[in-house]
C-alpha positions in Angstrom: -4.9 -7.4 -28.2 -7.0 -9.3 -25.5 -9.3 -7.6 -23.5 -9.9 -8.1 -19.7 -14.0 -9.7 -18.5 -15.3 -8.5 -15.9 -13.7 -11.8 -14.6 -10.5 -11.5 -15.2 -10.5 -8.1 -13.6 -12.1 -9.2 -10.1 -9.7 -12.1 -9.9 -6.6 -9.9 -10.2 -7.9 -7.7 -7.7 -8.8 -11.3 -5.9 -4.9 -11.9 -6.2 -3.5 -8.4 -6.1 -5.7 -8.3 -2.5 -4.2 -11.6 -1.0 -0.4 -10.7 -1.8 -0.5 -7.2 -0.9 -1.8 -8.7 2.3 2.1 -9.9 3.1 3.2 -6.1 3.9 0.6 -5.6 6.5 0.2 -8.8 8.3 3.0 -7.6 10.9 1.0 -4.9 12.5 -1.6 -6.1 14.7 1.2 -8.7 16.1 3.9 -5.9 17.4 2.3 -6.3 20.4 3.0 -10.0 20.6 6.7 -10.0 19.1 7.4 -8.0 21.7 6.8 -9.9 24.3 7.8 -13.2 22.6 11.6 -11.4 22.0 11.3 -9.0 25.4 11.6 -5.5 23.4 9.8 -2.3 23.6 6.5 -2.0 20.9 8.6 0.8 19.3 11.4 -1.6 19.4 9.2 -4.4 17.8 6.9 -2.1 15.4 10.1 -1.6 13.1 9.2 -4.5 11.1 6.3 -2.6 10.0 8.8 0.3 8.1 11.2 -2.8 7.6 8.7 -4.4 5.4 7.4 -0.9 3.3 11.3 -0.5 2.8 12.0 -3.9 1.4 8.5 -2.9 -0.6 10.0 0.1 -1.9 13.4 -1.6 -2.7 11.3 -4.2 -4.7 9.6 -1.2 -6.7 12.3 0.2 -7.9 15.0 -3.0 -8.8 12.6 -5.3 -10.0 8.9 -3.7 -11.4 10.7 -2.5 -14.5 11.6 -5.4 -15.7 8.1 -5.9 -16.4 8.5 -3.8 -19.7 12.0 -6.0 -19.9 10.5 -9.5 -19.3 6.9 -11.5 -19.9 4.9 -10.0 -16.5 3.5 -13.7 -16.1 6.3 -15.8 -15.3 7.7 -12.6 -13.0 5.0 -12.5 -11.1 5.2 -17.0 -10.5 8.8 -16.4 -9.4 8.7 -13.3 -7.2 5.2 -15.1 -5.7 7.1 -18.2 -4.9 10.1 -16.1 -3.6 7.2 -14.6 -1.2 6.4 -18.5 0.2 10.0 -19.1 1.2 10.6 -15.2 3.1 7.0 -16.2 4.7 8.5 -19.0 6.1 11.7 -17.6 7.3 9.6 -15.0 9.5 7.3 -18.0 10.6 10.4 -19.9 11.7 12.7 -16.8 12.8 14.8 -17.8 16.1 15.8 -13.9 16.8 14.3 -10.6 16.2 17.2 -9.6 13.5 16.2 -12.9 11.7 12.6 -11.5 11.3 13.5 -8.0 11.1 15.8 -9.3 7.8 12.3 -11.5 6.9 10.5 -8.8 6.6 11.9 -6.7 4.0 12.1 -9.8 1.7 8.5 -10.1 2.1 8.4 -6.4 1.5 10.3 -7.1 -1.5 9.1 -9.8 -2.9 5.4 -9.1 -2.3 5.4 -6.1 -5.4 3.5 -8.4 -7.2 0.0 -6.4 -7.1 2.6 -3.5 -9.3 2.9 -6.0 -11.9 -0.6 -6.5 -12.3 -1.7 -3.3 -12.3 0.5 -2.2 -15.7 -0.6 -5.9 -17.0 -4.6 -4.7 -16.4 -4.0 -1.6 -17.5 -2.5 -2.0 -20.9 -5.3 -5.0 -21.5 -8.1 -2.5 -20.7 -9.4 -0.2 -23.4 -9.5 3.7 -22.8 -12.4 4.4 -21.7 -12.4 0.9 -19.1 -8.7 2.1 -17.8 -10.0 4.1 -14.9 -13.1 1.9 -13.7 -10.5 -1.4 -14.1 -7.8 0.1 -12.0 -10.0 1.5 -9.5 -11.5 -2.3 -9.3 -7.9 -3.9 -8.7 -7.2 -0.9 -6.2 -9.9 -2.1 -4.5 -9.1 -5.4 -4.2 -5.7 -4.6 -2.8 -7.0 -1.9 -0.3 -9.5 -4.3 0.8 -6.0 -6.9 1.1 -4.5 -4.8 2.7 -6.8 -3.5 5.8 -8.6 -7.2 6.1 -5.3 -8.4 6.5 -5.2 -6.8 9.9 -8.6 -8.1 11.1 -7.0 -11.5 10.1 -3.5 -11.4 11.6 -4.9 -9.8 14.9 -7.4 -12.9 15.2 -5.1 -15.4 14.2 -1.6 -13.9 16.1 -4.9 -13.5 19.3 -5.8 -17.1 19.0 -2.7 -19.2 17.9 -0.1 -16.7 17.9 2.1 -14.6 15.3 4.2 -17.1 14.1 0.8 -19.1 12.5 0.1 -15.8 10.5 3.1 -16.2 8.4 2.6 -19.9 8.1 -1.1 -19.1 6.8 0.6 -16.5 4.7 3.1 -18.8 3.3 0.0 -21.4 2.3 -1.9 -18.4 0.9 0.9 -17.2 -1.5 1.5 -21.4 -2.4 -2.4 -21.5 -3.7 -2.0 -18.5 -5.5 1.2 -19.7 -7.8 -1.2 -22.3 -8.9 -4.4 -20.2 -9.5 -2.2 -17.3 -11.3 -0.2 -19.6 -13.6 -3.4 -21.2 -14.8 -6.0 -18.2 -15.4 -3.2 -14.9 -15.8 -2.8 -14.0 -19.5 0.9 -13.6 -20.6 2.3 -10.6 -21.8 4.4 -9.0 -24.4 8.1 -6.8 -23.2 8.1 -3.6 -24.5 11.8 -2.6 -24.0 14.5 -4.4 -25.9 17.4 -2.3 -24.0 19.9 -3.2 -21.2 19.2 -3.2 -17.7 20.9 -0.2 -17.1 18.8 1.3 -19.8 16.1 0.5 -18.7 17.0 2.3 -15.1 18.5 5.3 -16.8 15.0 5.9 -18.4 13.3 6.2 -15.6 15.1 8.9 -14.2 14.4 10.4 -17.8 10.4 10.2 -17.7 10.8 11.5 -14.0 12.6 15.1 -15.5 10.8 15.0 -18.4 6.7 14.3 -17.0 6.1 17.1 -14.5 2.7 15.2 -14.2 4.5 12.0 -12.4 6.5 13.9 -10.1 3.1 15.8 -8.9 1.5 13.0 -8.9 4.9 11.3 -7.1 5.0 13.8 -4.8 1.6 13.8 -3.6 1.0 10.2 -3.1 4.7 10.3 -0.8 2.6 12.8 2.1 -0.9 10.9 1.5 1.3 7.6 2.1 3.1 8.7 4.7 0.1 10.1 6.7 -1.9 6.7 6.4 1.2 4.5 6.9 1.9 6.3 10.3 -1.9 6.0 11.3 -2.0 2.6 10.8 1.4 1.8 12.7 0.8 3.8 15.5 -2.8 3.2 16.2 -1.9 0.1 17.5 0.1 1.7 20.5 -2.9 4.1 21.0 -5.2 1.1 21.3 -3.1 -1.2 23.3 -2.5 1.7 26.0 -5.2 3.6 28.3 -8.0 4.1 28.4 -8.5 1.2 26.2 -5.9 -1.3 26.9 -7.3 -3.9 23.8 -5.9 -6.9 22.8 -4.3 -8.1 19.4 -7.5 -9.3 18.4 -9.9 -6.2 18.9 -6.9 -4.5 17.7 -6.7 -6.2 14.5 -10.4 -6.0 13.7 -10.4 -2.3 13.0 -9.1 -3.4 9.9 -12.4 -3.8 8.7 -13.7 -0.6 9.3 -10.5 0.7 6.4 -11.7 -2.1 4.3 -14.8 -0.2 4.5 -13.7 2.9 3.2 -12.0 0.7 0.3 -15.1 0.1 -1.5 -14.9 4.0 -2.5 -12.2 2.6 -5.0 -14.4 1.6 -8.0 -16.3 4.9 -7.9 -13.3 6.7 -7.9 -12.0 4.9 -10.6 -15.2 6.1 -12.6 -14.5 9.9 -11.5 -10.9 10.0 -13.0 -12.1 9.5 -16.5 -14.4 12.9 -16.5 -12.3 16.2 -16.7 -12.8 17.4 -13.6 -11.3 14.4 -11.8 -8.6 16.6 -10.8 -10.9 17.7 -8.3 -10.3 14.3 -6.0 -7.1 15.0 -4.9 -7.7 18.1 -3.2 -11.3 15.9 -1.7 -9.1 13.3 -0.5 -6.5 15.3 1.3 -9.9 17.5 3.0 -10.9 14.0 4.5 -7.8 12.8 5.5 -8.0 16.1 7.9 -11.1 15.6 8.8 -10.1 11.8 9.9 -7.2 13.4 11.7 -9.8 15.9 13.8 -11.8 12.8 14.7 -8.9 10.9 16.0 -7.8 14.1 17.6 -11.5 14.1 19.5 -11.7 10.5 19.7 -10.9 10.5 24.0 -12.5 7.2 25.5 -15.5 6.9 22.0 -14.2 4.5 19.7 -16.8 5.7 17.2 -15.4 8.1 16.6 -12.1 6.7 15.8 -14.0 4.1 13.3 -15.5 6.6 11.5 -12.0 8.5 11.0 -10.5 5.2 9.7 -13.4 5.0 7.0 -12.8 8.7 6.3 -9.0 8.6 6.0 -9.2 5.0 3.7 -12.2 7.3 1.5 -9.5 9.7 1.3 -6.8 7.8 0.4 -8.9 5.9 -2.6 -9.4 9.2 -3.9 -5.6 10.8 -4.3 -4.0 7.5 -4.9 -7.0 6.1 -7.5 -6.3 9.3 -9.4 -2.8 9.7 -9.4 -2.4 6.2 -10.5 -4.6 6.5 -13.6 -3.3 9.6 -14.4 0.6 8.2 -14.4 -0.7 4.9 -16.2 -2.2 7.8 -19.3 1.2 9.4 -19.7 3.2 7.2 -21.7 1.7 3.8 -22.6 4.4 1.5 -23.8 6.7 2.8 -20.6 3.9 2.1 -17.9 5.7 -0.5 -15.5 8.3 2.4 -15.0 5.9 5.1 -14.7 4.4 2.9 -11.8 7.8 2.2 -10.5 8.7 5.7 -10.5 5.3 6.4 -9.0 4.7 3.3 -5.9 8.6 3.6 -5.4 8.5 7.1 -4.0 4.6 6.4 -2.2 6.2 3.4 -0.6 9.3 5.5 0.4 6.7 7.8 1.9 4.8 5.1 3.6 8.0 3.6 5.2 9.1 7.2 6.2 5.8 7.4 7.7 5.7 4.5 9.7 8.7 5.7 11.4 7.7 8.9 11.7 4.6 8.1 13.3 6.5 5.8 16.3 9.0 9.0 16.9 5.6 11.5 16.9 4.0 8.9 19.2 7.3 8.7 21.2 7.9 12.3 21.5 4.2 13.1 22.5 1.9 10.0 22.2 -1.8 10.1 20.4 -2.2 14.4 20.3 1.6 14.8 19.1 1.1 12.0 16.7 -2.4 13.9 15.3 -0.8 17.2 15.7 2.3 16.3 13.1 0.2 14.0 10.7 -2.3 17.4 10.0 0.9 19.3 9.3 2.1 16.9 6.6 -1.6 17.0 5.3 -1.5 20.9 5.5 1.8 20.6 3.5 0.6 18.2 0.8 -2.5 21.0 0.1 -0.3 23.3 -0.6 1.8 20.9 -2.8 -1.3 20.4 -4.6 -1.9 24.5 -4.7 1.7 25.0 -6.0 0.9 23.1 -9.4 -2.6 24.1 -9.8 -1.0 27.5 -9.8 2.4 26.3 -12.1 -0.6 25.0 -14.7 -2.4 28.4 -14.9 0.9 30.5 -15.4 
């Protein structure tokens, strides 16, 4: 079997950072889709949840098929599917039209899920954890420097250039992938439906996936609705900030990102456990400091790197726990597993806007701890189940 260089492993999280990138583009530019279409930013932020649903629908119908198919030419096709739902948004004469935009590129931008199983069975044992937690990186990274990007570009030559960018992006990438991306062998000879019904199966039958499952849905949910509604907290008094300076607190996450690698590292020692329970402690302690934030916006930067440093901890070893369970299944067990955290994250988003709605920036922290509070005790609950 081939092993993955150091090389091959930085340019999928090169690529996997760059496509994840689609999902998040739309959130620094709420503020300027609803002016362009004359709707509320409530009204207009729905693409954000639009696009983690069309996400999560893309998890669960088409990632299995990379035990079913060769995880190359899926990943060439769903990439160029990406291009032309990139476009629509670009060129999207109503709201509906983007708001239907958006969960293709949610959909069709699950490429980053491929790659991971791809990486993972190509890396040996003991390289599993520090390889994933490399690729993780590269798509956290994707993902919060895509906000710096789209709020200077939506600031400078508006939102509909971000998509066309996007669109050119994804184009180069097609190219680069099909040249350098090793192919793979299918693992599954079944049916479709099968392959669906089996899913189900390792979901009854690991208790492991559904804790990790389970946990990943809260700690998705929590940064999903930070990251949405953040943007109506800055764009409101007493800071009133543009697109722009919105969009470049993305870099403060991408930041936090770089805890990824290390993490990876942690998982493979037998106390690795141990990072879940971290990660959920910071992501309260981000919450406090948004909480206290007021009018000192250093405050709020160093929650964001806290709450990313968080995240890279539970999801970094979740992930690599789910990818140990049952090797020749492991683009299920990932659908299984980014399925429900994307459900979580689209629930999130929307939860966030109504928490925001109902009570703005101290409702909004005020709910977001509870669902933290909730997830410890998740975590708790099968610490306990283990030792009885």
């Amino acid at each position: 079997m081939m092993q993955l260089n150091r090389t091959d492993v930085l340019l999928m999280a090169f690529c996997t950072g760059l496509i994840v990138a689609n999902i998040y583009y739309c959130q620094p530019l709420v503020i300027l889709v609803a002016k362009e279409f004359n709707l509320t930013e409530s009204r207009a932020a729905t693409t954000t949840y639009l696009t983690q649903a069309g996400y999560a629908i893309g998890l669960f119908l088409i990632v299995p098929l990379g035990d079913m198919f060769e995880r190359r030419r899926q990943i060439l096709i769903l990439t160029a599917v990406a291009v032309v739902a990139l476009l629509t948004a670009a060129l999207s004469p109503t709201f509906i039209w983007l708001q239907i935009a958006s969960v293709l590129i949610g959909a069709s931008s699950i490429v980053p899920q491929l790659i991971l199983p791809m990486a993972a069975n190509l890396s040996s044992d003991e390289k599993r954890g520090p390889t994933i937690g490399i690729i993780i990186s590269g798509l956290l990274i994707g993902v919060l420097a895509s906000r710096a990007l789209s709020g200077t570009v939506g600031y400078l030559w508006g939102w509909r250039t971000m998509y066309y960018i996007a669109a050119g992006i994804c184009l180069l990438l097609v190219l680069l992938m099909a040249k350098r991306f090793p192919q793979s062998k299918p693992t599954f000879k079944g049916s479709y439906r099968a392959l669906m019904v089996s899913m189900w199966h390792y979901l009854r039958e690991q208790p492991a996936l559904r804790e990790a499952s389970l946990i990943n849905f809260l700690a998705f949910a929590v940064l999903s609705a930070f990251w949405t509604t953040m943007v109506l907290f800055l764009a409101n008094p007493p800071f009133n900030l543009q697109t722009l300076q919105i969009g470049l607190f993305g870099i403060a996450g991408a930041a936090g990102a770089l805890a990824a690698p290390m993490v990876g590292k942690l998982t493979n020692s037998r106390n690795s456990g141990k990072n879940i329970i971290i990660g959920l402690v910071l992501q309260l302690v981000s919450i406090a400091a948004f909480y206290f934030t007021g009018s000192n916006l250093y405050l709020f930067i160093a929650g964001i790197i806290i709450i990313d440093i968080g995240q890279q901890a539970i999801h970094v070893t979740n992930q690599t726990k789910v990818y140990s369970l049952v090797p020749e299944a492991r683009n299920r067990l990932n659908t299984v597993f980014m399925s429900i955290s994307f459900v979580g994250a689209s629930i999130g988003s929307a939860v966030g806007l109504w928490l925001w709605d109902k009570g703005q920036w101290p409702i909004f922290c005020a709910g977001t701890a509870l669902i933290v509070i909730l997830n410890i005790l998740i975590y708790k609950f099968y610490r306990y189940k283990l030792k009885t």
